[in-house]
Each structure stands twice: as structure tokens, then as C-alpha cells.
C-alpha positions in Angstrom: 22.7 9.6 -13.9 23.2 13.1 -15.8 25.3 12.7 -18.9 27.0 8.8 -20.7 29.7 8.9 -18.3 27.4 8.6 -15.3 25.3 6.2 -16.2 28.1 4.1 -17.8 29.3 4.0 -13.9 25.9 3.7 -12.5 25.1 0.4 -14.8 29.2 -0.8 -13.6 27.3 -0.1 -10.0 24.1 -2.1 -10.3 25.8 -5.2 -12.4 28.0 -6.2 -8.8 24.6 -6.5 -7.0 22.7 -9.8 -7.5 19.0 -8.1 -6.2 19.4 -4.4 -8.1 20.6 -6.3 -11.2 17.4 -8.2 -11.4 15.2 -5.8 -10.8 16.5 -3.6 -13.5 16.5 -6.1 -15.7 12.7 -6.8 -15.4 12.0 -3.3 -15.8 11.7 -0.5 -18.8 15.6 -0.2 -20.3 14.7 3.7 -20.3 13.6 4.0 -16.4 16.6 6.8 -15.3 15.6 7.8 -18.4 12.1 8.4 -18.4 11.2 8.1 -14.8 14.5 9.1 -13.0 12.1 9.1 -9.9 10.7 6.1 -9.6 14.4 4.7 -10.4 15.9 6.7 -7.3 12.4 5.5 -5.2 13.7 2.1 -6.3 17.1 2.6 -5.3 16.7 4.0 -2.1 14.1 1.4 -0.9 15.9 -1.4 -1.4 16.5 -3.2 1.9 20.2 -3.2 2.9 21.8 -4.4 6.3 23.5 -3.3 9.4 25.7 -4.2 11.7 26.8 -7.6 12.8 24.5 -8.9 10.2 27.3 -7.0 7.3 29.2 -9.4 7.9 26.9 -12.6 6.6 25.7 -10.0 3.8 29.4 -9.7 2.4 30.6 -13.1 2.9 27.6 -14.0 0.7 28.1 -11.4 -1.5 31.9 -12.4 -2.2 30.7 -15.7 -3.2 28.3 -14.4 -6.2 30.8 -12.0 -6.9 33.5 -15.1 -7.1 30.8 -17.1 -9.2 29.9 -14.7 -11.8 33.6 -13.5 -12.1 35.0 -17.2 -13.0 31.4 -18.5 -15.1 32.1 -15.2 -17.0 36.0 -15.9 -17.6 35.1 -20.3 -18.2 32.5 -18.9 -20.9 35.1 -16.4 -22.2 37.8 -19.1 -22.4 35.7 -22.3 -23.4 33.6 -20.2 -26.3 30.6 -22.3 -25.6 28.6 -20.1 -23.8 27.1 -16.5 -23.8 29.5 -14.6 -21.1 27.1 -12.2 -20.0 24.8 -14.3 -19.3 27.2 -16.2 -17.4 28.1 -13.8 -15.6 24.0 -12.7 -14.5 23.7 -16.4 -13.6 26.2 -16.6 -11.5 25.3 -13.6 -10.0 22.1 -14.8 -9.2 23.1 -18.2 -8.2 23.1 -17.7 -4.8 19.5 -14.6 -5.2 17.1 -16.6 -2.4 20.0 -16.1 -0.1 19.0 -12.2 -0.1 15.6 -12.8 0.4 13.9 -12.3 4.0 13.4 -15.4 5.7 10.3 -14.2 7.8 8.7 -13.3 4.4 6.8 -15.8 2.2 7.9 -16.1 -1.2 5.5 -16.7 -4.2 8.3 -18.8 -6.6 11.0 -20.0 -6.6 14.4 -17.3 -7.3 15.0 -19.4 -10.5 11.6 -19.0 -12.1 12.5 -15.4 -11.6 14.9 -15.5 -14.5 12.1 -17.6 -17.1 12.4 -14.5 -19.6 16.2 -13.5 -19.7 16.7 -15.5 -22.6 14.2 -17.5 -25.4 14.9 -21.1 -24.1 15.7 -21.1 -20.7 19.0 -21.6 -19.9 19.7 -18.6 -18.0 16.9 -20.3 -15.1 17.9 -23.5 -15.4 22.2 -22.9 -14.4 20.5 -20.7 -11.2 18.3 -23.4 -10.3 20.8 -26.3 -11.0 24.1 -25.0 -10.3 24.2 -27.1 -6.9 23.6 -30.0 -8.7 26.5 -32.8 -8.9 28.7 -32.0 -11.5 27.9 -35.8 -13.0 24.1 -34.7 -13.6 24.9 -32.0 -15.9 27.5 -34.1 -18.3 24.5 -33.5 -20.6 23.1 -30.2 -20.1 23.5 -27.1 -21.9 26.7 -25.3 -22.1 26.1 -22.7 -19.9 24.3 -24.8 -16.7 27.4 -26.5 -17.0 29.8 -23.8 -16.8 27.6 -22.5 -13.6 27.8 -25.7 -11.8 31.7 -25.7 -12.2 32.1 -22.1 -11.5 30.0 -22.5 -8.4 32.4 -26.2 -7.0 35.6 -24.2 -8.1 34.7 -21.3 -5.6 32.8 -23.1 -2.8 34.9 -26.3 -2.6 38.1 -26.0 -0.9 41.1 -28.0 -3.7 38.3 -28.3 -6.1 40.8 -28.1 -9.2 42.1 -31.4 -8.0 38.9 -33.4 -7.5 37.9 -35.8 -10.2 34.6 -34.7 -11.0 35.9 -31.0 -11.7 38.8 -32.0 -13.6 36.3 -34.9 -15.8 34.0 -31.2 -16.2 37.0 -29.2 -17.1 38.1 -31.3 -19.9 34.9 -31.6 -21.4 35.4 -28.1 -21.4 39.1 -28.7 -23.3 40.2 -26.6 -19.7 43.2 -28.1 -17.8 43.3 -28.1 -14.4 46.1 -25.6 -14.0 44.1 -23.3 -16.6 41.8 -23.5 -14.0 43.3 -22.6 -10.9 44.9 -19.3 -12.6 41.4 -18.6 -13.5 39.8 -19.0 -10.0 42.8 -17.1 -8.5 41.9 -14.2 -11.0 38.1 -14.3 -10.2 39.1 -14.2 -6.2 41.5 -11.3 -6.9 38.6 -10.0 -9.1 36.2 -10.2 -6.1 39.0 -8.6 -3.3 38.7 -5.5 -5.3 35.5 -5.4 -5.5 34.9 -6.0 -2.0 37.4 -2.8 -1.1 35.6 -1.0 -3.4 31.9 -1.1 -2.0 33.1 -1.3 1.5 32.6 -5.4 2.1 36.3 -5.8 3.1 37.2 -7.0 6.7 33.8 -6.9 7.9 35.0 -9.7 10.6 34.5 -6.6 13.6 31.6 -4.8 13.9 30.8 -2.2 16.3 26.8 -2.5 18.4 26.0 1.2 18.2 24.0 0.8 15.2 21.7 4.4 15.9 23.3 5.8 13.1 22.8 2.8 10.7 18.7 2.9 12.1 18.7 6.8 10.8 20.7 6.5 7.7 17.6 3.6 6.9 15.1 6.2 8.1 16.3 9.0 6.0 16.2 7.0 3.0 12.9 5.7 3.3 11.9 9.2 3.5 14.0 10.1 0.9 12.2 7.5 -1.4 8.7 8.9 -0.1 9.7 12.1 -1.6 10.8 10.7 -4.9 8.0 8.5 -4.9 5.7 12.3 -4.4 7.3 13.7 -7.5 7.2 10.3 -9.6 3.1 11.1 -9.3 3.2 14.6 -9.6 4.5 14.1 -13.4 1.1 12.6 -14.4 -0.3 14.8 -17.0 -3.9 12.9 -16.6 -6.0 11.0 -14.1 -5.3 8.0 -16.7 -1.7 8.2 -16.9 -2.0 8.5 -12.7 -2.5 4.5 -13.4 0.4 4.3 -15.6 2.8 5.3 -13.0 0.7 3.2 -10.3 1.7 0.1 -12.5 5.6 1.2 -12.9 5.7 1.6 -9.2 4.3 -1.9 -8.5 6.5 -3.1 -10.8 9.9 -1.7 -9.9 9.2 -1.6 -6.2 7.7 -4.2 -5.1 8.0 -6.8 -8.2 4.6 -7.4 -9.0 3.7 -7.3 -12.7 0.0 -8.6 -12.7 -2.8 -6.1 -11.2 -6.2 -5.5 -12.4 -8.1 -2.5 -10.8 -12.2 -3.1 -9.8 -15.0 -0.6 -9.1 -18.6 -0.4 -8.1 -20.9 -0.7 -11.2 -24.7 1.0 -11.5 -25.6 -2.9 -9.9 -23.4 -1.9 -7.1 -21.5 -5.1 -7.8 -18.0 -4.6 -8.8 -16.7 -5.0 -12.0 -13.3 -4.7 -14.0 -12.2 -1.5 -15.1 -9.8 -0.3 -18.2 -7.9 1.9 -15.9 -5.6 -0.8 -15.5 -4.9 -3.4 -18.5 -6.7 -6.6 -17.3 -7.3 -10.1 -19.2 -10.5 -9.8 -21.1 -12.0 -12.7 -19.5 -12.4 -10.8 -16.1 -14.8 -8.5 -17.5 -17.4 -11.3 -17.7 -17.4 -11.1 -13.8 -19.6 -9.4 -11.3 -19.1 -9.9 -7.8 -22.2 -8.6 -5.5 -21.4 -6.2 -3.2 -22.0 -8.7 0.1 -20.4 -11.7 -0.9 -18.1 -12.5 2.4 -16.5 -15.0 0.8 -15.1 -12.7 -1.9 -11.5 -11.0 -1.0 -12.6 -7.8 -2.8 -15.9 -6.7 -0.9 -14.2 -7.5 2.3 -11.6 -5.0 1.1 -14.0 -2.6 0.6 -16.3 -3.1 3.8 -13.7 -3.8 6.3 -11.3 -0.9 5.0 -8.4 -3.1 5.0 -6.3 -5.2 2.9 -7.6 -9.0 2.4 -5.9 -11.7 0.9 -6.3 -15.0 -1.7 -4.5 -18.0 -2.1 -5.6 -20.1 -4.8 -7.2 -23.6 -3.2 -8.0 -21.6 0.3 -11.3 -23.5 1.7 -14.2 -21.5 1.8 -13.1 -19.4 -0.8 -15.3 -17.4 -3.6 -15.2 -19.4 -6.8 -15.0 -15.5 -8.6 -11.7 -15.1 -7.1 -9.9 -18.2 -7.9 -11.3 -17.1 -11.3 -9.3 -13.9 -10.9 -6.5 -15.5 -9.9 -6.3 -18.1 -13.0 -7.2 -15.0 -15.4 -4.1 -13.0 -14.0 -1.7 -16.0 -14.0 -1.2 -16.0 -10.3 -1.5 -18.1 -7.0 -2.0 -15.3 -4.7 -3.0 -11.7 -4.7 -3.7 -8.5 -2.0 -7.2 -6.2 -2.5 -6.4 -2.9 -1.6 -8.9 -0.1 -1.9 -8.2 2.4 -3.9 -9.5 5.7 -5.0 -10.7 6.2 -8.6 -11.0 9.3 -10.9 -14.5 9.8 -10.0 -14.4 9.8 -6.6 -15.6 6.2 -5.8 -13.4 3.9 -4.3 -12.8 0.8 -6.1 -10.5 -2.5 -5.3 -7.1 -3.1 -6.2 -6.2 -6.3 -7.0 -2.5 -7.3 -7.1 -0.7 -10.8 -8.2 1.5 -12.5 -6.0 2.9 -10.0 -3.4 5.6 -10.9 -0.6 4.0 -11.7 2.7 3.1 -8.9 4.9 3.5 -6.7 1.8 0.3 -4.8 3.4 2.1 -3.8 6.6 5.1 -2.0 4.1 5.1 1.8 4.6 6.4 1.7 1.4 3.3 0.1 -0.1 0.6 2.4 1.6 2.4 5.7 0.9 2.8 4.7 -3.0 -1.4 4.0 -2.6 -1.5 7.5 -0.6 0.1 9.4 -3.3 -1.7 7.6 -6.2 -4.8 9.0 -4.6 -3.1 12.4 -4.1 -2.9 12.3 -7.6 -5.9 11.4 -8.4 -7.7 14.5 -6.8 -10.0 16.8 -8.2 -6.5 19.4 -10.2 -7.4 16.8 -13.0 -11.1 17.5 -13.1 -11.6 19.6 -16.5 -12.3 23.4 -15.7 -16.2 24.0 -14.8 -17.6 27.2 -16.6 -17.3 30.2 -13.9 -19.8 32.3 -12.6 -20.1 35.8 -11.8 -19.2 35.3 -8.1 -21.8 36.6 -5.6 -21.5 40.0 -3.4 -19.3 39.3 -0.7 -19.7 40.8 2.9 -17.4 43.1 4.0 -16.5 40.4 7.2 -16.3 37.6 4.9 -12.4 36.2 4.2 -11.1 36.8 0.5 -11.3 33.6 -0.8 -7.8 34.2 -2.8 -6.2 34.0 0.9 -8.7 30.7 2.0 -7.2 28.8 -0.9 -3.0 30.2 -0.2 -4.1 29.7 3.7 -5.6 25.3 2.4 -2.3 25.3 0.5 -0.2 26.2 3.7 -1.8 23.9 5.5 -1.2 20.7 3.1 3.0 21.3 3.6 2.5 20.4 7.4 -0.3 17.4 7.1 2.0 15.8 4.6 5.0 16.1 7.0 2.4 14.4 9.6 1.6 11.5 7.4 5.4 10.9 6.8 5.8 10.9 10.2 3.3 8.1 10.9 5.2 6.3 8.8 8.0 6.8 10.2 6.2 5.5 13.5 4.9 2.4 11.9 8.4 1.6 10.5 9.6 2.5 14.0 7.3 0.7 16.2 7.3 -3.2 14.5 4.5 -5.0 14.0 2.3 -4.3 17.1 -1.2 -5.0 15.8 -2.8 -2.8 18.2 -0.2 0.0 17.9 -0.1 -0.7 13.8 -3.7 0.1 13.6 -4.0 3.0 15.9 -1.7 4.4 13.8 -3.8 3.5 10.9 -6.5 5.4 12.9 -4.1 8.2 13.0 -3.4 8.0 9.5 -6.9 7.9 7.9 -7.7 10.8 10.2 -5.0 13.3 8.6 -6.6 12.1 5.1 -10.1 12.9 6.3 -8.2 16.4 7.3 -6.4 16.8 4.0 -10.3 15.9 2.2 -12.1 18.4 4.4 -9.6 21.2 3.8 -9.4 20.3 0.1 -13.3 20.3 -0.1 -13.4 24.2 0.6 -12.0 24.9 -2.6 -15.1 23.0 -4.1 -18.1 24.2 -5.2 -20.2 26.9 -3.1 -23.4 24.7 -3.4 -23.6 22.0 -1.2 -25.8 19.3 -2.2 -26.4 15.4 -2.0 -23.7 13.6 -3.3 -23.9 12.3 -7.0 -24.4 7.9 -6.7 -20.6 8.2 -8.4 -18.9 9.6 -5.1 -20.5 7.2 -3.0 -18.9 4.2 -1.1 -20.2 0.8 0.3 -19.6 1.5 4.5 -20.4 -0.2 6.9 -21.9 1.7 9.7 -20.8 -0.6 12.4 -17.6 -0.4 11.3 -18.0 3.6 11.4 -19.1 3.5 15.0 -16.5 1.0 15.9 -13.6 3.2 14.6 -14.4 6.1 16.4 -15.0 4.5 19.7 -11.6 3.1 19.2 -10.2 6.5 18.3 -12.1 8.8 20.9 -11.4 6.5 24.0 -8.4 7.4 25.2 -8.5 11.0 23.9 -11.9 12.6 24.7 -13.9 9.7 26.5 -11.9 8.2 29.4 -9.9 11.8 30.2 -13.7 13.0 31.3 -14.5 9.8 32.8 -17.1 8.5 30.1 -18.1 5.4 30.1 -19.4 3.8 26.1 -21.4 1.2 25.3 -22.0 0.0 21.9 -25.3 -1.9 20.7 -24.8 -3.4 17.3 -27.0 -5.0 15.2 -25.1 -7.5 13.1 -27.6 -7.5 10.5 -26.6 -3.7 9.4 -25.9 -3.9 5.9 -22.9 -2.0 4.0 -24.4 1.1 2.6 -23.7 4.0 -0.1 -22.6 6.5 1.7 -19.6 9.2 1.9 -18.0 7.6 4.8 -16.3 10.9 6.1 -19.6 12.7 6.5 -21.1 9.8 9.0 -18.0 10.2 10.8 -17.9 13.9 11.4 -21.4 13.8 12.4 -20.9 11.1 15.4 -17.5 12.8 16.0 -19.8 15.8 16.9 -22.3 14.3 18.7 -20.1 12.7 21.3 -18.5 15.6 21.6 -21.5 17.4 22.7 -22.7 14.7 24.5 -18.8 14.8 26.6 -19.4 18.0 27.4 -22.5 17.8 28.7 -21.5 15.3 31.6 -19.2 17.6 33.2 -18.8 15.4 35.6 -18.8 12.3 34.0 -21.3 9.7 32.7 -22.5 6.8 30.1 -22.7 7.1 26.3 -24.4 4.4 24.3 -24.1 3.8 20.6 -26.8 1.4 18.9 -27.2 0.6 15.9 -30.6 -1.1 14.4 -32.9 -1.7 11.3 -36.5 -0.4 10.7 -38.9 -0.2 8.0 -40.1 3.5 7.7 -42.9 3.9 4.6 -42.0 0.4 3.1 -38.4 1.5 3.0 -35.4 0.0 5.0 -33.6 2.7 7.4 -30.9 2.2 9.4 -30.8 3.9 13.0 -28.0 4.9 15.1 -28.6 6.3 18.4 -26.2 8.3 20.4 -27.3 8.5 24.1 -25.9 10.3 27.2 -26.5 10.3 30.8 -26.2 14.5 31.1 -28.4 16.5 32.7 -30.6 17.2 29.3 -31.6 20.3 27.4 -33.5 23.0 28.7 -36.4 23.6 27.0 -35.5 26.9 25.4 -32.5 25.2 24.0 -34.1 22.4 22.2 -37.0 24.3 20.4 -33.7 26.0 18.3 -31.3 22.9 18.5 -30.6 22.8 15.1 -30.5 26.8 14.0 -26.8 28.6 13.9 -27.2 30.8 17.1 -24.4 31.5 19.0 -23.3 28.6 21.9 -23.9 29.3 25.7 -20.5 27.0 26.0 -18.2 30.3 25.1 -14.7 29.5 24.6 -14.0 28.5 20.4 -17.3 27.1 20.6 -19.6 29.1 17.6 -22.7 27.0 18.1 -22.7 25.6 14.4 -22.0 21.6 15.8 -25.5 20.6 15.1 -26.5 22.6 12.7 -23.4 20.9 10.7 -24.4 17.9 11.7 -28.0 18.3 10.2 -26.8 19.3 7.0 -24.7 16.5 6.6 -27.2 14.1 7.8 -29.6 15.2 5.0 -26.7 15.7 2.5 -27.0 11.5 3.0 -30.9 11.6 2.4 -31.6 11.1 6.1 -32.7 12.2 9.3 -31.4 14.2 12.6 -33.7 14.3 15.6 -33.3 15.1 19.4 -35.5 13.6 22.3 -34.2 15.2 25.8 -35.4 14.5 29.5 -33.5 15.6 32.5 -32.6 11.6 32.6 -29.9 12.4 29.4 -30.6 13.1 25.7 -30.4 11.0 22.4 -29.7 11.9 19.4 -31.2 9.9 16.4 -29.4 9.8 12.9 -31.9 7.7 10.0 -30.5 7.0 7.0 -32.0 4.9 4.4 -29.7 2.0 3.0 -30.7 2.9 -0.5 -28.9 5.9 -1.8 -29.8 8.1 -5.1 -31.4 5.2 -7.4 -29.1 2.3 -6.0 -30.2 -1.0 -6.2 -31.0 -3.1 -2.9 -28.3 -4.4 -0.8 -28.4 -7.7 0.7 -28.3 -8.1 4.3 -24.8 -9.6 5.4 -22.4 -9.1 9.0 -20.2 -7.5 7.9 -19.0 -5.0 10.8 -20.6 -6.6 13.5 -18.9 -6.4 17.0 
């Protein structure tokens, strides 16, 4: 793409392949340009085949090739027709052919085409060019010219039938005209064929390893374009830009609107992302289960709408009608600020949420849209530092070192999840997996942060649901810390627990620790209970979560200093901070962190109120119950 010549051959390239031609076409003229990228993301992602199935691929191929070859040269030689846009229609004649059969497609290929051209025409020869050649007697010039290109090259003796020929001389073509021009476009297509490796396709070999890798390598490949493509934002603002130019070129979707949490906690349009005016009269509360967009949010995974679904929230057909579209995804998706809002995007393919492709783009928009944007905060003198105390100059080089090795690891799951199909249960442990190396990369990126630890501003909070929270790390710890030391768990879940305000990765860690603790305490085994309930404490709603074990409890001496940074009896890499952590996150969420202990086991009792720094009161809904 460097230099006239190149791209000269690269747009000679792209114009011989009915799905790359398109998608070009519906994008920015100046993409290698400008965003040389996103263009090679694009390129590299597109799907391609293997195999025993090259051999369908190419004979279809041939025959758009054959198509747009003789439209081209029938336009050329009749005068009645644009030949370019001959030639893109019979390209494109045959377009739903390429597309996925397991996938669900949101129009047909034909209304694909609606803007090529002011009136039309270009759509109407891809979706009639089937048609008996009697129909279009009538039609514009250049449906016409489709239809006969597409009988000339798919009927065997064509030239000699009486429809063709009646078609033909409407044309002023004779019929011997015709069959030198057919021969041509076949000749035409032969070379092309050679040229892109389509040729005598009729024996194909079954060790297909290699093909698997070569796909492998280029969806990494496109990950690391896809990296650099959002490294070039110069602004949390332009971070959406690109976000919308990936959507776009990638995965063809050219309505989105972006929403997030308002003071009301209901969630509201935002200007991040262009969206029809008439969506900002909308508020949807934070509870409503019938609404795609809170579940989103609550349930930490994708939802989606189809316009006329029963049971469905009137606000989202709403959305749907503003953005011009019959279906969309909500996606959650992190925001300048720190909150995490909803993305909402138009008519996707189905199973678009499952595309590795699709949830690294999100993971590297939210890469992007970390804290190097923040404007530069006034420094202070730094304090004295002990003489034990690491240089903080070789903290930050060690956090940089270490986010080289957790983006490899998130490539890698992937990798995995392209690997390993569709298995739900394997799909979402690797979700698990995934949302853990996040949490890692958040932690480590947290350390450059501010010295003073404090509660979080109402801005950086999210609506979680604590069941959920529990759930999750049940899920995540059973086979890897609970059943190896013979643990048995319970969970106890109210289903009344509302979603709250709360940093979601805090709650976690502080659970993570206290089944750890609780783990090792039952050397030998034993039961761990998680419950969950509601209780009014000074006219205020709290939510409880108690973690319970069956060890042999605390020793008296222990408990009256549970909480204070002494150093652990456990030895080992233990440093006897667990708890005290724990606290100080606990109150970091305005709540509670207390310890009963009998020789019959110990509980541990987290209270947390479901109102958070001035938010307004949150319905009770099920969301997250077991």
C-alpha cells in the first residue's frame, strides 16, 4: 500500500473479490490512507476457506468472476449501461452465496447495495438477475444486462435459446457477438483463476493443520493491527471515533449509540457516540428486566433485541426505530470516567457476541480508554521514602513489564475460544479466565495511581449484582482451590438482592480472600457456605454476605488483632496483610468487615449498604438469583 503503484495493484486485488469489494465500498475512500490499520485488521479477518471446501469457494467464485467480466463487456458494447457498475453487480450477484449459512442474516445481500448509486439500479440487477429474462423486457438497462450476463454464463447453449437471443437484440447484440463475448469473459475468468490460486481445485489433500495455523496467525495478526489502530487515538473522544470505524469495516454495522449511568442511576444516551436526537428523551431505570441494556449491565454479558420479541421493553423497540434497525447487541463498555456504560449496536450477524474478533476490538477500546488520557494532576513534593521501600521509578518499569506477558495471555484465550468451538461451558470459563487477566491488568495498573486510597468517587462506580459476584467466583474457585482440598460450598442466595453501585473488582478480591483463608484453615477438609441476605440497619437497607467455614476457629489471641498487619503464623509467602486488605476495601465500599469465631468454624460478615455516595434508591428486582 506504500507508494501509486501499490495501491493501484491492491484496488486490481480487492475489485476480483465479491465480499472485500463491498466492504470497501461502504467504507471511508481514504481507509489505507488514514487508517492503514484498521484496513489490514480488515483484511486479515475476513473469513476465507480451507480444504475440500476450496473447491465450492472457487467454483462459485468463477461464476461472479464470469458474470461481472461479460455484464461489464454487454454494457461496454451495448452503451446503455454504466460498465462499472455492471461489472460490481455482477460481482455481487451471486454475495449471499459467501455468507455463513449457520449465521442469521439481518437483510437481504441486495439491500446491501441501496446506496451505490442515486436510484437504485445497482440493487435491483443483484436482486433480480435470476429473474426470467421475459420479466425484465421493461426494466432498466442495466438489470437487464445482469439477468443476461448471469443466463449466458450459467446456462449451458444459452446463445441459442429464444429468450436470450429476443434479450440480445433488444440489446442490437447478435447471437454470434455474443458467444465471442462469453468466450472472452470465460478466458477472462481462467486467468484470473490461475492467478489467485482457484485453478484445478478438483483434488484436495485432508491434512488441513497448516491451513488451521495459517487462520490462527492471521487472526492474531489482525489483533495486533487492531492494538495499534487504538493506540493512534490522540483523546479519550477520538478512542470512540476509531470504536465506530472498527464496527463499521469489521463487522458491517453502521448504527450504534453508546448509553451510561446518569446521577438517577438510569441510563441515558451519551454524545460519545453520534446518536438520533430522539433517544436522548429516554431513561431506562436501572432494574427494568425487560430492558436489553440493564441486563447487559447486571448479568455482565451480551443481551439481545429483535424488534416485535414478546415481553419486550417498549424503550427498546424505541431504540430500535430511532436507529433504523430490527435488531441490536448491548455490550458493556467502559467509558472515559471510569463507569461502565452499554453499548448498543444495530443489526449484527448472529452469534456476533461469541467473535473473538468482536470482544478483543471492545478489550482494546477499553485499553485505550485508561487513565494515559487523564489530563496531568498537579504533583506534590513526594514524601520521605524508607530506606527498604522499592524506587517507585522501578515499580512502574517492573507494571510495564508485566503488561507485555498479560497481553500475550489474553491473546491466547482467544486463541482458545477460537480453538475450542462453541462449548458453553468451556466458552464461559474462558470468559472467567479472561475477565480475570483484566482484573490483573486493573490491579497492576492501579499502583501507578494515586498514593491516597479513598472511597470511590459515585462516577467510577458500577451497578453489580452481588449474587452474580458470589456465583462467579464459586464457578472460578471450584476446580482450582475448593475441590483439590476437599471443600465442599454451598451457596444461600437471596433473590431479592438488588444490583448495587459498587467497584465490582473490590467485592471480588475481598471474597477471593476470604475463602482462601477459610481453605486453609480446613487442612483437612470441610464446608464453606456463601449467603447472601437483606437487612435494615438504622432505617437503611444493607446487604449481607456471609462466608462460613467448618475449621477449627481462631484462637483467641488471634482474633482480638484479626484485622491489624502483623506478620502470619502460616509462614511460607504468606505476610499476614489478607484481612487487613480485605477491611480496607470493605470500607473503601462504605461497609462493614466483622469476624464471629467458635471452635464449631468461623464467619466472616461483609455489610454493605445498597446506596453508594448520594445515589438514588434502587429497586428491588432478581436479577442474579441462583
Amino acid at each position: 500500500m506504500r507508494g501509486a503503484v501499490a495501491r493501484t495493484a491492491f484496488a486490481d486485488c480487492v475489485r476480483c473479490d465479491p465480499v472485500l469489494a463491498l466492504r470497501l465500498r461502504l467504507l471511508p475512500a481514504d481507509l489505507g490512507d488514514a487508517q492503514p490499520d484498521l484496513l489490514r485488521a480488515l483484511l486479515l479477518a475476513v473469513p476465507v476457506v480451507a480444504g475440500t471446501a476450496q473447491t465450492a469457494y472457487a467454483a462459485r467464485w468463477r461464476q461472479s468472476i464470469g458474470v461481472a467480466h461479460l455484464a461489464q463487456a454487454l454494457a461496454l458494447r451495448a452503451g446503455v449501461a454504466d460498465a462499472e457498475a455492471a461489472w460490481t453487480a455482477g460481482l455481487a450477484h451471486n454475495l449471499a452465496d459467501y455468507l455463513d449459512p449457520d449465521l442469521a442474516h439481518p437483510a437481504p445481500a441486495a439491500d446491501w447495495f441501496a446506496g451505490f448509486d442515486a436510484d437504485g439500479w445497482v440493487a435491483d440487477a443483484v436482486r433480480y438477475h435470476a429473474e426470467p429474462l421475459v420479466r425484465g423486457r421493461a426494466a432498466h438497462a442495466l438489470v437487464r444486462i445482469v439477468q443476461l450476463a448471469y443466463h449466458l454464463v450459467t446456462r449451458p447453449d444459452a446463445v441459442d435459446s429464444v429468450d436470450v437471443r429476443a434479450a440480445l437484440g433488444a440489446l442490437q447484440i447478435g447471437a454470434g457477438e455474443a458467444a465471442q463475448l462469453l468466450a472472452d469473459s470465460q478466458a477472462q475468468s481462467r486467468q484470473h483463476a490461475l492467478r489467485f490460486g482457484l485453478a484445478d481445485l478438483g483434488v484436495q489433500t485432508q491434512g488441513m493443520g497448516f491451513d488451521r495455523l495459517a487462520r490462527l496467525y492471521a487472526g492474531q495478526a489482525a489483533q495486533s493491527a487492531l492494538h495499534r489502530h487504538f493506540r493512534s487515538a490522540t483523546g479519550s473522544e477520538s478512542v470512540f471515533g476509531l470504536l465506530q470505524d472498527s464496527l463499521r469495516a469489521l463487522f458491517g454495522i453502521e448504527q450504534a449509540c453508546l448509553f451510561a449511568p446518569a446521577a438517577d442511576a438510569s441510563l441515558r444516551v451519551t454524545a460519545l457516540i453520534p446518536a438520533p436526537p430522539g433517544l436522548g428523551a429516554l431513561a431506562i431505570p436501572p432494574d427494568d428486566a425487560h430492558s436489553a441494556l440493564p441486563r447487559a449491565l447486571v448479568r455482565n454479558a451480551p443481551q439481545t433485541f429483535t424488534r416485535g420479541e414478546a415481553g419486550a421493553a417498549l424503550a427498546d423497540e424505541q431504540i430500535a426505530r430511532l436507529l433504523g434497525v430490527d435488531t441490536f447487541i448491548s455490550q458493556q463498555m467502559s467509558l472515559p470516567d471510569g463507569r461502565i456504560g452499554v453499548l448498543v449496536a444495530g443489526n449484527p450477524l448472529s452469534g456476533l457476541s461469541m467473535s473473538p474478533l468482536w470482544r478483543f476490538v471492545l478489550a482494546e477500546c477499553a485499553d485505550a480508554l485508561q487513565p494515559a488520557f487523564a489530563p496531568a494532576q498537579a504533583i506534590a513534593a513526594p514524601p520521605a521514602v524508607p530506606d527498604d521501600a522499592i524506587p517507585r521509578e522501578r515499580v512502574r518499569r517492573a507494571i510495564h513489564e508485566v503488561a507485555n506477558p498479560l497481553t500475550i495471555m489474553r491473546n491466547y484465550v482467544n486463541l482458545l475460544s477460537e480453538r475450542l468451538g462453541a462449548d458453553s461451558s468451556v466458552q464461559r470459563d474462558l470468559g472467567i479466565i479472561a475477565d480475570e487477566i483484566e482484573r490483573v491488568a486493573r490491579i497492576v495498573r492501579g499502583l501507578t495511581a494515586s498514593e491516597e486510597i479513598g472511597p470511590p468517587a459515585a462516577a467510577s462506580l458500577e451497578l453489580v449484582s452481588v449474587n452474580s459476584v458470589v456465583s462467579e467466583l464459586v464457578r472460578m474457585a471450584l476446580g482450582t482451590l475448593f475441590a483439590p482440598n476437599k471443600v465442599n460450598v454451598q451457596i444461600d442466595l437471596n433473590p431479592d438482592v438488588p444490583p448495587m453501585p459498587l467497584q465490582k473488582d473490590l467485592l471480588k478480591q475481598v471474597l477471593f480472600n476470604l475463602a482462601k483463608n477459610a481453605v486453609e484453615a480446613m487442612q483437612s477438609g470441610g464446608h464453606l457456605k456463601f449467603s447472601t441476605r437483606l437487612v435494615m440497619v438504622d432505617g437503611q437497607q444493607h446487604v449481607e454476605i456471609e462466608v462460613a467455614d467448618t475449621g477449627p476457629g481462631l484462637p483467641a489471641a488471634v482474633t482480638s488483632h484479626l484485622f491489624e498487619p502483623v506478620i502470619s503464623e502460616k509462614g511460607g509467602d504468606h505476610a499476614g496483610l489478607g484481612l487487613t486488605i480485605s477491611r480496607g476495601l470493605v470500607e473503601r465500599m462504605n461497609g462493614q468487615l466483622s469476624c464471629t469465631s467458635t471452635p464449631q468454624g468461623t464467619h466472616f460478615l461483609i455489610r454493605l449498604p445498597t446506596l453508594q455516595n448520594g445515589q438514588v434508591p434502587i429497586t428491588t428486582t432478581r436479577y442474579g438469583s441462583m
